[in-house]
C-alpha positions in Angstrom: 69.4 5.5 160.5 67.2 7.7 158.1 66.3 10.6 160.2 64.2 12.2 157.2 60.2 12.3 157.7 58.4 9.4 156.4 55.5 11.0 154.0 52.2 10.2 154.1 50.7 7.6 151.5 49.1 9.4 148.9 45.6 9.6 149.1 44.0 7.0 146.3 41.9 7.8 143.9 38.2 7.6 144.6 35.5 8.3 141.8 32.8 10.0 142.3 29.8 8.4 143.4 27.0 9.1 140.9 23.9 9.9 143.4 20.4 8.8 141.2 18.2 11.6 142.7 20.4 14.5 142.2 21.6 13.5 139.0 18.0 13.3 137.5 17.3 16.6 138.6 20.4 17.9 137.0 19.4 16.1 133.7 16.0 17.6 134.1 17.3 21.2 134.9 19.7 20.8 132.0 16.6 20.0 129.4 14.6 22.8 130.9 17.8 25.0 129.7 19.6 23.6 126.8 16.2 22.9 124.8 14.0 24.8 126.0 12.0 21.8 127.4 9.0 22.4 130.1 9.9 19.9 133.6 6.0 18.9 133.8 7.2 17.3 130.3 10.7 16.1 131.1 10.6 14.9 134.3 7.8 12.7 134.6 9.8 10.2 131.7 13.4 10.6 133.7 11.0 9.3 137.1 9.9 6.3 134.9 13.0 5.4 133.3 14.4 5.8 137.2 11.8 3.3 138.4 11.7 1.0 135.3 15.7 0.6 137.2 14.5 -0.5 140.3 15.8 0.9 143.7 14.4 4.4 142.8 11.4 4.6 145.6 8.7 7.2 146.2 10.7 9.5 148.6 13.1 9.4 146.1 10.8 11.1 143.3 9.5 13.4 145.5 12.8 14.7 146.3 14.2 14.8 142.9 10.6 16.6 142.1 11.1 19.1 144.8 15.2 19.7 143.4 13.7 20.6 140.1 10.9 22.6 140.8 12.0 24.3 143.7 15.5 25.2 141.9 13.3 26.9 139.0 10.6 28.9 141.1 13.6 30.2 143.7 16.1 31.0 140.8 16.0 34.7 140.7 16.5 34.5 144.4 19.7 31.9 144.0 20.9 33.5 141.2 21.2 36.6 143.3 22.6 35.1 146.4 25.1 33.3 144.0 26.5 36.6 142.3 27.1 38.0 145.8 29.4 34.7 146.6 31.7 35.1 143.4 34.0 37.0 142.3 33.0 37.3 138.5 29.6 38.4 136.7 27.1 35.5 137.1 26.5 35.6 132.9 30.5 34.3 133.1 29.7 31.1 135.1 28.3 28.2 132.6 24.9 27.0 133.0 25.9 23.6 133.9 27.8 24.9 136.5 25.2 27.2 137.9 22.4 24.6 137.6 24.4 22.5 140.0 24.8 25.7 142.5 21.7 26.8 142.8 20.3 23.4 143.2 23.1 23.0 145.9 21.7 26.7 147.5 17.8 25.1 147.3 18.6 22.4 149.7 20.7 24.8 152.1 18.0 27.3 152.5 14.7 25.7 151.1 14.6 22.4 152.5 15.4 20.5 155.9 18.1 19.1 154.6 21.4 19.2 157.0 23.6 21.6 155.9 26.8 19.0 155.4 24.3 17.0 153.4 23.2 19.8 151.0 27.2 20.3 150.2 29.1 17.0 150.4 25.9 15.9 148.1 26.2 19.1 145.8 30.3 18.9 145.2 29.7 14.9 144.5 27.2 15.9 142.2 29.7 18.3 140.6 32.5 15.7 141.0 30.5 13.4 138.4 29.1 15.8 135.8 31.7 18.8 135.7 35.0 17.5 136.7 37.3 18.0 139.7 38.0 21.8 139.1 35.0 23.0 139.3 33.9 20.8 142.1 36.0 22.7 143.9 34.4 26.0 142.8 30.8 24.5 144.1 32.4 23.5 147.2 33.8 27.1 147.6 30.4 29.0 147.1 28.1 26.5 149.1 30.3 27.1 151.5 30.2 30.9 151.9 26.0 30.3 151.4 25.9 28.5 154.7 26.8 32.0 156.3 23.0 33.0 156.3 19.6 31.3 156.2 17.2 32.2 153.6 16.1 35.5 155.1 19.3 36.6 155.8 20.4 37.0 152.5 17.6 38.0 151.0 17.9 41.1 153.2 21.4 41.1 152.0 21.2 41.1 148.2 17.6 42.8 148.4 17.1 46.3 148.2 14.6 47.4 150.6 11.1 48.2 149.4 10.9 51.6 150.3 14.1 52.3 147.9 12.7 49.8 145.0 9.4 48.3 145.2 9.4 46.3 142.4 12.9 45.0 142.7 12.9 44.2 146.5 9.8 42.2 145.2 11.5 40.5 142.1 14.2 38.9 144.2 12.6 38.2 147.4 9.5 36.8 145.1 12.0 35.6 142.5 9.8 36.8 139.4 11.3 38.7 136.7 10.8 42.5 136.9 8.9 43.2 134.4 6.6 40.4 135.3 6.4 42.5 138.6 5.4 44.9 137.4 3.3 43.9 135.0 1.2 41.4 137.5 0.7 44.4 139.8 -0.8 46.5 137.2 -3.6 43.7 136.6 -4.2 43.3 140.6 -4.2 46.8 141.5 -3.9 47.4 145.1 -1.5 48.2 147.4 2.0 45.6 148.9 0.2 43.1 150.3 -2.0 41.8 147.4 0.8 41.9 145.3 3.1 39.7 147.5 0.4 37.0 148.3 0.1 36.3 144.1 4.0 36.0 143.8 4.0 34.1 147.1 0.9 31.8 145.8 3.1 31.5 141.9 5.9 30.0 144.7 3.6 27.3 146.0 3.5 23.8 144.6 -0.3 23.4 143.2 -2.4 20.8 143.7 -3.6 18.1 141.1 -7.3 18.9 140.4 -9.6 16.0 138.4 -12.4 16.6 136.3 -15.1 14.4 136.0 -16.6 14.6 132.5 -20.8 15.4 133.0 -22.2 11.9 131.5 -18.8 10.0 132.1 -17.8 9.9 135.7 -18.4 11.4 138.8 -16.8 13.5 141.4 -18.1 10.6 143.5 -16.4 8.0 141.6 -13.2 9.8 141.4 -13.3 10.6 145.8 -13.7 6.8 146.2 -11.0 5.7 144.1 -9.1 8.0 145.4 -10.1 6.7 148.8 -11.5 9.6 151.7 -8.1 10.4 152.7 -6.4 11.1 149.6 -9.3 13.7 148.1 -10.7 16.6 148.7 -14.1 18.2 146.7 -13.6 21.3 144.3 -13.5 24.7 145.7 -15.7 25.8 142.8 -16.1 23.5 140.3 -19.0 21.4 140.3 -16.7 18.6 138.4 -13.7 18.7 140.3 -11.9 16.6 142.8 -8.9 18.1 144.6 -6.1 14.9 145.2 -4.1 14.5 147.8 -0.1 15.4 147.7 1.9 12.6 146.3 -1.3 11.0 144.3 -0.9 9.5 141.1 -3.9 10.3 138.8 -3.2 8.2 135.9 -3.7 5.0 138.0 -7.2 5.9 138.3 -9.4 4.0 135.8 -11.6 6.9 135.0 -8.7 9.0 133.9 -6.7 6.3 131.6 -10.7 5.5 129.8 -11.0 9.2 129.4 -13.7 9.8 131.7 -11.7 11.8 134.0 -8.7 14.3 133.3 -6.7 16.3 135.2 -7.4 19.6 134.6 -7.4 23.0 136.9 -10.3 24.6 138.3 -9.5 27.9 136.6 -10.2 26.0 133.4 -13.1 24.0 134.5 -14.3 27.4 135.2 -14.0 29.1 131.9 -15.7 26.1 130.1 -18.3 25.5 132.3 -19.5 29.4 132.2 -19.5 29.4 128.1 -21.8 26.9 128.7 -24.2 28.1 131.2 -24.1 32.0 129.6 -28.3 32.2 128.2 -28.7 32.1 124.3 -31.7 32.9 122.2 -33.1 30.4 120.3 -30.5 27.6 118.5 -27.8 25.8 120.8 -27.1 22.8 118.9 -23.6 23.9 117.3 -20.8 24.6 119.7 -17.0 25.3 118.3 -13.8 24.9 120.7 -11.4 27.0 118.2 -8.3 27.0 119.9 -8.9 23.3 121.6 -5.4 21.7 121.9 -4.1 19.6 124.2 -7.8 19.3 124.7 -8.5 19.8 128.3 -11.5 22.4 128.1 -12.9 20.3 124.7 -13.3 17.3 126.5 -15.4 18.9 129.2 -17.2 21.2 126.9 -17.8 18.1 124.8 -19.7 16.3 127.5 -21.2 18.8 128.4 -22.6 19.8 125.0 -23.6 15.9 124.8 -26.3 16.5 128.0 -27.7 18.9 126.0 -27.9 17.2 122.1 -25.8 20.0 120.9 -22.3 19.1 118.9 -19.0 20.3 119.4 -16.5 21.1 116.8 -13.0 21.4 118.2 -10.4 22.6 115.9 -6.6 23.1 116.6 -4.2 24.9 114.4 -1.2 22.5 115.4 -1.3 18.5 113.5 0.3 17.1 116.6 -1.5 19.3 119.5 -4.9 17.9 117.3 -4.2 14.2 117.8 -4.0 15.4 121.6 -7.0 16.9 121.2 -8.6 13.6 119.3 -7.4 11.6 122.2 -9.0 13.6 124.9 -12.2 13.4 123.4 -11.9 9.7 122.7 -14.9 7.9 123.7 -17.2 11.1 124.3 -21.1 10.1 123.8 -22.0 12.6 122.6 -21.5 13.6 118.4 -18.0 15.9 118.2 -15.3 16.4 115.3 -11.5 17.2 115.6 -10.1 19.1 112.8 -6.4 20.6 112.0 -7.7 24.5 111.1 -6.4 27.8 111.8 -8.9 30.3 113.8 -7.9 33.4 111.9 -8.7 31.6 108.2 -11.5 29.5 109.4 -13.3 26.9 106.9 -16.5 27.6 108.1 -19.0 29.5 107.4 -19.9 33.4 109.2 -22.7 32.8 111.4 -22.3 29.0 111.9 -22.4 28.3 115.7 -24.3 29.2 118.8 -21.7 29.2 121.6 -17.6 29.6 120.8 -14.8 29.3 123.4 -11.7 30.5 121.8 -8.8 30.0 124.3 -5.8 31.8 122.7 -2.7 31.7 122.9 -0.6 33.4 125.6 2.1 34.2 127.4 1.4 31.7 129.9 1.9 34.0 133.1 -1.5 32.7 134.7 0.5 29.8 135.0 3.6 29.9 136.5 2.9 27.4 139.5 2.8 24.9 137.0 5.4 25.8 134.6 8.0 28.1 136.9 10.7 28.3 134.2 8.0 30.1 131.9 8.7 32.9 134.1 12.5 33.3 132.7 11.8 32.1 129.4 9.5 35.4 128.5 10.2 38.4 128.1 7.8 42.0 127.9 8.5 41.8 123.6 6.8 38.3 123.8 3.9 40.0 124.2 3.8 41.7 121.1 3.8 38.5 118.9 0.7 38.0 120.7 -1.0 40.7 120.0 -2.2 40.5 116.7 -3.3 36.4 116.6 -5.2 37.0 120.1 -7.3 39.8 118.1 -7.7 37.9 115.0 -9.0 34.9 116.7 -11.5 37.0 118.7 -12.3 38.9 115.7 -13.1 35.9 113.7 -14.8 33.9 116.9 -17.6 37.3 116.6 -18.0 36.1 112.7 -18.4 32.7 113.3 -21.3 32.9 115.8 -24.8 33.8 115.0 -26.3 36.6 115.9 -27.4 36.2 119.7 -24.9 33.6 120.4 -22.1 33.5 122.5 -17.9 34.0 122.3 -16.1 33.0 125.4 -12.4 34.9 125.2 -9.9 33.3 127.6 -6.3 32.9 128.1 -4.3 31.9 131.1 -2.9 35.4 131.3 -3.9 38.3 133.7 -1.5 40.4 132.1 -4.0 43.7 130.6 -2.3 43.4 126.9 -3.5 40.2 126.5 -6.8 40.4 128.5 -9.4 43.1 128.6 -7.0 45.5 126.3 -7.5 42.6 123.7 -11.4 42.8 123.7 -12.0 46.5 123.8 -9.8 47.1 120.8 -11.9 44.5 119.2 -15.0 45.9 119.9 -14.3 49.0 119.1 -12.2 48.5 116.0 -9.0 49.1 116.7 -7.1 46.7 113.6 -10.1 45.8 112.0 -13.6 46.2 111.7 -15.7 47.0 114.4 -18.4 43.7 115.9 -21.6 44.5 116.9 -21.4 43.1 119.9 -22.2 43.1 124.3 -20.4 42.2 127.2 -22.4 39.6 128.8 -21.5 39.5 132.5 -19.3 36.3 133.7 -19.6 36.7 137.4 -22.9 35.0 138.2 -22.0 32.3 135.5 -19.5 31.2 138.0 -21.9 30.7 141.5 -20.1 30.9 144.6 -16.9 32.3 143.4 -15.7 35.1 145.6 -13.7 38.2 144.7 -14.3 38.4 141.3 -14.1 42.2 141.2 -16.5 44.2 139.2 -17.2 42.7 136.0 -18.6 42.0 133.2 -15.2 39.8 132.7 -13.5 37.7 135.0 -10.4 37.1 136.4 -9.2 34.6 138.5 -6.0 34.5 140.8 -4.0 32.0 142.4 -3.6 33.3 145.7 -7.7 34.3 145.7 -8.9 31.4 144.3 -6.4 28.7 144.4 -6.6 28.4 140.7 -4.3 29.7 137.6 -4.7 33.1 136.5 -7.3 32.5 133.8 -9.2 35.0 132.3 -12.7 35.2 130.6 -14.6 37.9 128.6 -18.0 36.7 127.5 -19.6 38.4 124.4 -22.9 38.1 122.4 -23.5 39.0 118.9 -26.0 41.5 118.3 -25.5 42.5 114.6 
């Protein structure tokens, strides 16, 4: 008789199961890395392909939605609760693997998700797209990150804010410093205000419609939408706020062109260029920094109620045919051309009203685009600098005399706002404009807290727009 132990049958092998929603988000969080990509842009073709499948429902989008986004706004935050887990700088762990960590710390402390859920799902989701090995790694470091909740290890791996403001505020707020920094200069104020706008760049945003003046209605867009699924404009006189989950390209006003989606911020900023008072001429309007074509579109209708004619010109071949398909079907005369705003083919004097909506940073728009906010950096800023001045100084050429320039960007950051217009004014670079601040405020009726002028600057937590930014000016010489 054999009295040695019988061993166990080995375990067999089982591969890993390849779960659709988290996989897509790890595609889309790998895009957003490895090429730079934006997730508005990626994702929504990675949720069609999933559907054009079958078996890949609503819930399931929304989730993949919410692993994507809410890995990118929180990553400061996970990236800091990561390092504390490991035993190794965090710049030594490989993207791949950290994408797949801190989408695994997202849905332990910023969802509902059970906590043996969040893991088992996480280390299958390592098991298919980094190997065995470093499934185990995951498994090892979601483990130690069920030891808190959220708060708790923010107060762990925070310092308070009494020993570092801004740095308490970058990783409980997960911003970049310097974007901290920079976002509290613009506010002014004390902790509070501050900590609302990073809160409010943390919140997902709402899809806003515009109804294009001549074209459709905010009417017509609430009853396609149906009562339940739509909310009016805070502010805008064209916008229709939809419900969460919505999807605005089924509505027929929106795939004829009528309708867009298109923030309020920006509704804003067009519709006050065209309600600022001019002397005498307003038949030639010029959109000189007009792609993807958003703020044309409205300013085309707009200038179409009124007989006038918009010229919209992009720098960009391929952000102009965006630009010639927004304005598509407008009533109202309009021309598209390819044309840079700092060697303009027209002539000095030619227009009565001119938005020019330069590029930017992009930091009014961080809701939107979250990765933005770890893509930039403070030098960015400087490359900047010198178009955002040329266009503006060439925008003050290109009016007449008594007309009007409209400066925006979606930036509240001060290099790129009010700093940008003064040194134009006065000369700073170049020659000096004879020209006025005309004051925005009452341009934009019933807007609150829009400090104390003659420019405007919106907020996200104050006005549940993006940060956009407007300095009207009129030629006097």
């Amino acid at each position: 008789m054999n009295d040695q132990p019988r061993r166990r049958p080995a375990k067999p092998h089982r591969r890993p199961q390849k779960d659709p929603v988290r996989f897509l988000a790890f595609e889309a969080l790998r895009a957003v890395d490895e090429r730079d990509a934006y997730a508005n842009l990626v994702l929504p073709p990675l949720l069609k392909k999933a559907r054009a499948k079958g078996g890949f429902e609503g819930r399931d989008a929304a989730l993949a939605t919410e692993l994507v986004y809410g890995t990118l706004r929180r990553q400061g935050t996970y990236d800091a609760i990561v390092a504390a887990c490991i035993d190794r700088p965090l710049r030594e762990v490989d993207p791949p693997v950290l994408d797949v960590l801190n989408m695994g710390v997202h849905q332990l402390l910023g969802t509902r998700i059970p906590t043996h859920a969040a893991v088992s799902a996480s280390v299958e989701l390592a098991r298919v797209v980094l190997g065995e090995g470093r499934a185990k790694f995951v498994n090892a470091v979601l483990r130690k990150v069920t030891a808190h909740d959220l708060d708790g290890w923010v107060e762990k791996v925070a310092p308070s804010y009494e020993e570092d403001a801004e740095d308490h505020l970058s990783i409980v707020h997960s911003h970049p410093r310097w974007i901290v920094s920079a976002l509290w200069d613009a506010l002014g104020g004390g902790r509070a205000g501050i900590e609302d706008l990073l809160e409010a760049d943390n919140e997902r945003p709402e899809v806003t419609l515009v109804a294009r003046p001549g074209r459709s209605t905010t009417d017509e867009l609430a009853r396609a939408l149906g009562d339940e699924n739509s909310l009016p404009g805070r502010w805008s006189p064209y916008a229709v706020r939809m419900a969460e989950g919505g999807e605005p390209g089924a509505l027929a006003a929106v795939q004829e062109g009528r309708a867009g989606v298109q923030d309020e911020g920006s509704q804003l900023v067009a519709a006050a260029l065209a309600a600022a008072p001019v002397e005498g001429r307003d038949t030639r309007w010029l959109d000189g920094c007009a792609g993807p074509g958003g703020k044309a579109a409205l300013l085309a209708a707009l200038a179409a109620d009124r007989g006038a004619t918009l010229l919209a010109a992009e720098k960009q071949p391929h952000r102009s045919r965006l630009v010639e398909r927004a304005l598509a079907g407008n009533p109202g005369p309009y021309q598209v051309v390819t044309a840079d705003g700092t060697r303009p083919p027209w002539l000095p004097g030619t227009f009565d009203r001119i938005l020019m909506d330069v590029p930017c940073s992009g930091l009014g728009a961080l809701r939107r685009r979250p990765e933005a906010r770890w893509r930039r950096r403070a030098k960015d800023l400087e490359s900047f600098a010198p178009l955002q001045r040329g266009l503006l100084r060439e925008a003050l050429k290109a009016v007449r005399v008594g007309g009007i320039v409209g400066y925006a960007t979606c930036s509240p950051h001060l290099a790129e706002t009010r700093v940008v217009v003064e040194d134009v004014l006065k000369g700073r670079g170049g020659e000096p404009v004879e020209a006025e601040w005309v004051d925005a405020r009452p341009l934009m009726p019933g807007v609150p807290a829009l400090g104390d002028g003659p420019d405007v600057q919106l907020w996200p937590h104050l006005h549940g727009t993006d940060a956009m930014y407007l300095a009207l000016l009129r030629r006097t010489g």
